[in-house]
C-alpha positions in Angstrom: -10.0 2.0 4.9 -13.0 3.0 7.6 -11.7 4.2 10.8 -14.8 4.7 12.2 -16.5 1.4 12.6 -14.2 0.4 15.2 -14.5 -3.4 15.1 -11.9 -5.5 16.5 -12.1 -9.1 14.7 -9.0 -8.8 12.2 -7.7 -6.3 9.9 -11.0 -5.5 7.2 -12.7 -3.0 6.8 -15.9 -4.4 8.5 -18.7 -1.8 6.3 -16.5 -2.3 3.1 -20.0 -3.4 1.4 -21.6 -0.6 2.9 -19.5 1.6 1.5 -19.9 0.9 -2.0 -20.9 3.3 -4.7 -24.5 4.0 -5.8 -23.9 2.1 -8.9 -22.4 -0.7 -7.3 -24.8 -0.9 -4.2 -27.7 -0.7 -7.2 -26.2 -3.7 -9.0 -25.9 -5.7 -5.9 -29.3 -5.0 -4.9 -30.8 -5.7 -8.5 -28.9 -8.7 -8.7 -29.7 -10.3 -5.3 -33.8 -9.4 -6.3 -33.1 -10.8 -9.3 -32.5 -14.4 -8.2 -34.8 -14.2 -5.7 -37.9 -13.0 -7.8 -36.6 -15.7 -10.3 -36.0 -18.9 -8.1 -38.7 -17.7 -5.4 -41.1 -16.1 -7.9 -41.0 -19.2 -9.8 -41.7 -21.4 -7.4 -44.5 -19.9 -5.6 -46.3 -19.5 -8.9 -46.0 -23.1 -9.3 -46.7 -24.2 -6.0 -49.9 -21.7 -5.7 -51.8 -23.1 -8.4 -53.6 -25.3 -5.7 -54.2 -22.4 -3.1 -55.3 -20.0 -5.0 -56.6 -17.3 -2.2 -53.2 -17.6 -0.5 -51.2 -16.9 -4.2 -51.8 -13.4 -4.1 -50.4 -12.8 -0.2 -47.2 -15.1 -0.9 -46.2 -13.0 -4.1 -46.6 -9.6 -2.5 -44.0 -11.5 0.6 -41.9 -12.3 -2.3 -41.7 -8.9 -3.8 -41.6 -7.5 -0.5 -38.5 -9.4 0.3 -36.7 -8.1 -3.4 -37.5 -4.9 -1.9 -35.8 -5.0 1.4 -32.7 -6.7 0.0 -31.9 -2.8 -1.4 -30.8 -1.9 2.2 -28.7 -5.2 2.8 -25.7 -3.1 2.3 -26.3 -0.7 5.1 -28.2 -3.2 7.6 -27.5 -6.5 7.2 -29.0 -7.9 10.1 -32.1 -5.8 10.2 -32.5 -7.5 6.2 -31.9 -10.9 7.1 -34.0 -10.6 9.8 -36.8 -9.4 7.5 -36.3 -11.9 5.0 -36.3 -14.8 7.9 -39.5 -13.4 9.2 -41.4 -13.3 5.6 -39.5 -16.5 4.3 -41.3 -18.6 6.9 -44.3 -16.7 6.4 -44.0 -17.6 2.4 -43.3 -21.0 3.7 -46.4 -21.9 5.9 -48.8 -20.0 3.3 -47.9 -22.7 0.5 -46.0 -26.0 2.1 -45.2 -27.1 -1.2 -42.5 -24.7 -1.7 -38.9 -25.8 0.0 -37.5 -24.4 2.9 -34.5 -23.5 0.8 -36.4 -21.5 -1.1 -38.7 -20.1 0.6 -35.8 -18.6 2.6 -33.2 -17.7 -0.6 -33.5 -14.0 0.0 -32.6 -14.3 3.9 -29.8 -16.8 2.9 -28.9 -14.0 0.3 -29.0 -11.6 3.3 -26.9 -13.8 5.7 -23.7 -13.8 2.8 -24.0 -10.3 2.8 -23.9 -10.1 6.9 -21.1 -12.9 6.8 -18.9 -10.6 4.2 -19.5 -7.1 6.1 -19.5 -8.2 9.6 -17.7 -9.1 12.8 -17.8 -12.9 12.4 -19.1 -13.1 16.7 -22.0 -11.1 14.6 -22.2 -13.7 11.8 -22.0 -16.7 13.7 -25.1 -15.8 15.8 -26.9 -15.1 12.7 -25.7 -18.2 11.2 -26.8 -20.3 14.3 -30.4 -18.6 14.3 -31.2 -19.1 11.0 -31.0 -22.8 11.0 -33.2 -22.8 13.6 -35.8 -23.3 11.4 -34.3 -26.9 9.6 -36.3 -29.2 12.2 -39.5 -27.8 10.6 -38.0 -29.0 7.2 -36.9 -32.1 8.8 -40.6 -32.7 10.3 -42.0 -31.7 7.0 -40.7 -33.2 4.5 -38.2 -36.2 5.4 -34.4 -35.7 6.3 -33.7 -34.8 2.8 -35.3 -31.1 2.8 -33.6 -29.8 6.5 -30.1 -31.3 5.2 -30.8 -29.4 1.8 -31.3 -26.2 3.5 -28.8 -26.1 6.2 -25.9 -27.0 3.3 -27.3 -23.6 1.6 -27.4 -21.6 4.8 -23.7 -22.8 5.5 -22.1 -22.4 1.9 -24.1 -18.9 2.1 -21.9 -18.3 5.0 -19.2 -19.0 3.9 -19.4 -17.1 1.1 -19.4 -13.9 3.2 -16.6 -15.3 5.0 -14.7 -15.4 1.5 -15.4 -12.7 0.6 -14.1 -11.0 4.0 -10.8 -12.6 3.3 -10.8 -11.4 0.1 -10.9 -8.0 1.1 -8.9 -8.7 4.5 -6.2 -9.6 1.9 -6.3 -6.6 -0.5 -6.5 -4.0 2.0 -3.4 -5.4 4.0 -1.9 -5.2 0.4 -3.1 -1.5 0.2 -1.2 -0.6 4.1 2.0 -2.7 2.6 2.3 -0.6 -0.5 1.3 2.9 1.7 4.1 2.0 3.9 6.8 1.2 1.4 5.5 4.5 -0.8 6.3 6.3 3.3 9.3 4.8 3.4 11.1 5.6 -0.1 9.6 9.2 0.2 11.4 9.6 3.9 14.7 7.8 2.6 14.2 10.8 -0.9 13.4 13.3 1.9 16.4 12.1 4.2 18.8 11.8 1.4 18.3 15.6 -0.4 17.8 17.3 3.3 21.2 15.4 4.7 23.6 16.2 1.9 22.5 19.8 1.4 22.4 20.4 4.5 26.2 18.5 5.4 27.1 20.8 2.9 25.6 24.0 3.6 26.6 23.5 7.2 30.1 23.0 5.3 29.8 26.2 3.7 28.6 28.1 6.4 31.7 27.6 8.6 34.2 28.5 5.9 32.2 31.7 4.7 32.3 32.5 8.6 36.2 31.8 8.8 37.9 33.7 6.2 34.5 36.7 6.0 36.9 39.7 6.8 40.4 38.6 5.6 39.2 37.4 2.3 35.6 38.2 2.1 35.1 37.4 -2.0 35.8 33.8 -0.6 33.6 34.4 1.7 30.5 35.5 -1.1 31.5 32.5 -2.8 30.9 30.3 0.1 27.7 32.0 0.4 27.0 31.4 -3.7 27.6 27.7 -3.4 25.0 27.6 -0.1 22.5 29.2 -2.2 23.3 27.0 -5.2 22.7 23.7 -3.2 19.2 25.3 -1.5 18.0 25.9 -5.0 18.9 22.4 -6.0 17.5 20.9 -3.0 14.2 23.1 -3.7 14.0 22.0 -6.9 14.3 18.0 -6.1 11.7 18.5 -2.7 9.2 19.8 -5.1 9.7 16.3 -7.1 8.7 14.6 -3.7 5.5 17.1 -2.8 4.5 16.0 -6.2 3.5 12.4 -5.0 1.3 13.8 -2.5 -0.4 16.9 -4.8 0.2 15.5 -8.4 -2.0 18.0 -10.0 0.3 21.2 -8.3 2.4 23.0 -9.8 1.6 21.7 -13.8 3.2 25.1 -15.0 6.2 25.2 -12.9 9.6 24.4 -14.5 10.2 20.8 -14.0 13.6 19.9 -12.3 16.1 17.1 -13.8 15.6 14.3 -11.9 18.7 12.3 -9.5 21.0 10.2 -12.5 24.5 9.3 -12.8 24.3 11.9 -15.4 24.3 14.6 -13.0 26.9 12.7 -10.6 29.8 15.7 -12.1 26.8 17.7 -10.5 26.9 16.3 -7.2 30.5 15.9 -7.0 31.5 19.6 -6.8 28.8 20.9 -4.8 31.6 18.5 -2.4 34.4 20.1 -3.8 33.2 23.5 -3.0 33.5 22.8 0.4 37.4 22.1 -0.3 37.6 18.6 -0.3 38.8 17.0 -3.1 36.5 14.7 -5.6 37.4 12.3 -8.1 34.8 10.6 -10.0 35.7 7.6 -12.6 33.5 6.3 -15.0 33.7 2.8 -16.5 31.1 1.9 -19.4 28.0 3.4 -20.2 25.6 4.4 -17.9 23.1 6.0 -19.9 19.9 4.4 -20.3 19.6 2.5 -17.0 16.7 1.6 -15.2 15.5 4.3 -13.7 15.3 2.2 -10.2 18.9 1.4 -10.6 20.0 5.1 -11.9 18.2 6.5 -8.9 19.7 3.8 -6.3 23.0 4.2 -7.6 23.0 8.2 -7.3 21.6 8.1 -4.4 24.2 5.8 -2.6 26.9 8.1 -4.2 25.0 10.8 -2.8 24.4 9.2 0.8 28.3 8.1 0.8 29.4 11.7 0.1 27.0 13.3 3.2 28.8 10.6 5.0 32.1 11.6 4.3 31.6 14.8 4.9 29.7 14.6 8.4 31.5 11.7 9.6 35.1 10.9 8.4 37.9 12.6 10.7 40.7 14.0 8.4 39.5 13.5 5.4 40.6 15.5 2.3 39.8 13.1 -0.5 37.2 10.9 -1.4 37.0 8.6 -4.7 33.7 7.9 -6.5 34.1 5.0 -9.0 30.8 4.0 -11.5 31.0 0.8 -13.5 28.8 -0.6 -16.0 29.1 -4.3 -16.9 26.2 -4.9 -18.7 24.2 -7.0 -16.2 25.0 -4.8 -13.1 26.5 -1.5 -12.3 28.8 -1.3 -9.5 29.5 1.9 -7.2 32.4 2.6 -5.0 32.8 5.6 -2.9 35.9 5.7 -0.8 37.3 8.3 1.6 41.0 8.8 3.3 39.5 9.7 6.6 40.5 8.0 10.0 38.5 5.3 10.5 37.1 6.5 13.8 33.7 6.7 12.9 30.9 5.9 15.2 30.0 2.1 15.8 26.7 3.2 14.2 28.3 3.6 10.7 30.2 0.9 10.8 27.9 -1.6 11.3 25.6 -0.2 9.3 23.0 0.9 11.7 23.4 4.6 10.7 20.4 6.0 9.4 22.5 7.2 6.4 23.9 3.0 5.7 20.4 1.6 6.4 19.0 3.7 3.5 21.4 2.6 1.0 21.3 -1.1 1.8 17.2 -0.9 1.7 17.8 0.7 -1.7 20.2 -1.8 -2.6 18.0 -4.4 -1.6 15.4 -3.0 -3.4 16.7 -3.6 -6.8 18.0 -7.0 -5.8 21.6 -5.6 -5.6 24.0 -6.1 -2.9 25.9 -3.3 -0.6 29.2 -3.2 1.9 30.0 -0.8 3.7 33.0 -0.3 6.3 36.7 1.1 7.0 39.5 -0.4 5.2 42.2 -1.9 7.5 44.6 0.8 5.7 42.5 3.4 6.8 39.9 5.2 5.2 36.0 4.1 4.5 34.9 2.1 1.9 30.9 1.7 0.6 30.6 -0.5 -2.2 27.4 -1.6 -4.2 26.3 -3.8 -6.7 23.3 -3.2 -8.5 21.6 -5.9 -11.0 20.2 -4.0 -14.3 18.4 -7.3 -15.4 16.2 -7.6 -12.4 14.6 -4.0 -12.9 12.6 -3.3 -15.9 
């Protein structure tokens, strides 16, 4: 992902050959000498037996082009140029060797310019180095100059394959960075907006009752500290994606699961509200996609309820496991006068959960219930996730 050659035709990474490792950039140069000292080699051996003075200039052109294809990664068009130049030289000195090739090592050159170039750039090199077919057509019938312009072309567009190739892979690559963004903001917004809902929570009460009953008031202050330790511990999870070699030594924190969901529930009751978590079938053993969506919507559900729901006292957390999904269903007795954000499901809060419902090929609802109250409501497949 080179952001510094700056070229504007399309989405690749236009020095990606250039920026190959040694090794790699000395197997591409050893293999493009290596056809050409073969085919080429070969033929001007054969086709020197009868000029024997001009034998020895031809072969040092040939090596001389091997040579020069080691910088074809870096400058393409200074290469094929090169090759061009000495090609046609190879070509006059002994007539009895083919156009073709004569000029394999700049054809050789011009895949490599195709593949690592704008294509304005390889187009113009493409359309100069058939210049030279009439010669083959004057020389040696039709038959030669169609020969070696259907090389030069399929040469061509070998680079350009290969371009789209790599076009494709890196648009891949910026796809999967994106969706590796996203999860880690939704992790980030998730752990930050409930402890935080809850500390906030916390903060309020300790403040309210801190000289008539001030051990209430510590305790307030116990369960804030509680929750910033747990959030801690889970936002060092996260920082791990981005420095996985930190922290080997440190104690490792349980990861999100319905196990811990008795967990989450009463770092919500210590803010007074009441929590009442059912549990139908086992959950153990889940998926770990489908554990972590599924606490993660009870989780999201619960910051809701707590930020947004007017009046409410009591919220209800059902879990059940049916073998092929698992369903979750947090409801609240709140008013249902919650912003039109919420409901709709434009909330940053709702938009998380369905993209994590989605994500595991599950289905979500979310919205008040006509007897009051808010209802979210998920379905998660098991048999989708592996």
């Amino acid at each position: 992902m080179d952001r510094s050659s700056g070229q504007p035709d399309g989405g690749f990474a236009g020095e990606a050959l250039g920026e190959l490792s040694p090794r790699a950039a000395r197997a591409l140069w050893w293999g493009s000498a290596g056809l050409v000292l073969a085919v080429l080699g070969t033929s001007v051996l054969v086709a020197g037996t009868e000029h024997g003075r001009r034998l020895p200039v031809a072969v040092a052109l040939v090596v001389a082009q091997a040579c020069v294809l080691r910088w074809q990664a870096r400058a393409p068009v200074a290469v094929l140029a090169a090759n061009a130049v000495t090609g046609l030289a190879v070509w006059a000195l002994l007539p009895a060797v083919t156009l073709t090739g004569a000029l394999l090592a700049a054809q050789v050159a011009l895949c490599v310019l195709s593949a690592t170039k704008p294509r304005r750039v390889s187009v113009r090199a493409l359309a100069v180095i058939c210049l030279p077919a009439p010669l083959a057509f004057g020389a040696g019938g039709g038959g030669g100059g169609a020969v070696y312009l259907l090389a030069v072309v399929l040469a061509w567009t070998a680079g350009q394959w290969r371009r789209a190739q790599q076009a494709r892979t890196r648009a891949e690559m910026l796809r999967a960075v994106a969706e590796e963004r996203a999860r880690i903001a939704r992790e980030v917004h998730d752990v930050v907006a409930h402890t935080l809902s809850v500390m906030v929570v916390q903060a309020g009460a300790a403040d309210d009752v801190f000289t008539q009953r001030p051990e209430q008031a510590r305790q307030s202050l116990r369960a804030i500290e509680t929750g910033a330790r747990s959030a801690l511990g889970e936002l060092r999870l996260l920082l791990r994606a981005f420095t996985p070699d930190a922290g080997a030594g440190e104690q490792r924190e349980p990861r999100p699961s319905l196990v811990r969901l008795d967990e989450l529930a009463d770092t919500v009751r210590a803010t007074g509200m009441t929590v009442r978590v059912h549990r139908e079938g086992a959950t153990e053993g889940l998926p770990a996609a489908v554990d972590l969506a599924a606490y993660r919507i009870v989780q999201e559900a619960l910051t809701n309820t707590l930020r947004h729901a007017v009046g409410a006292d009591e919220v209800s957390v059902r879990v059940t496991s049916e073998g092929e999904c698992v369903k979750v269903t947090v409801v609240d007795n709140g008013l249902t006068s919650r912003g039109s954000s919420d409901a709709v499901g434009e909330g940053r809060g709702l938009v998380g959960m369905k993209e994590r419902t989605r994500l595991v090929g599950g289905s979500l609802r979310a919205g008040p219930l006509p007897g009051g109250g808010f209802e979210v409501a998920a379905r998660l497949p098991v048999g989708l996730v592996s």
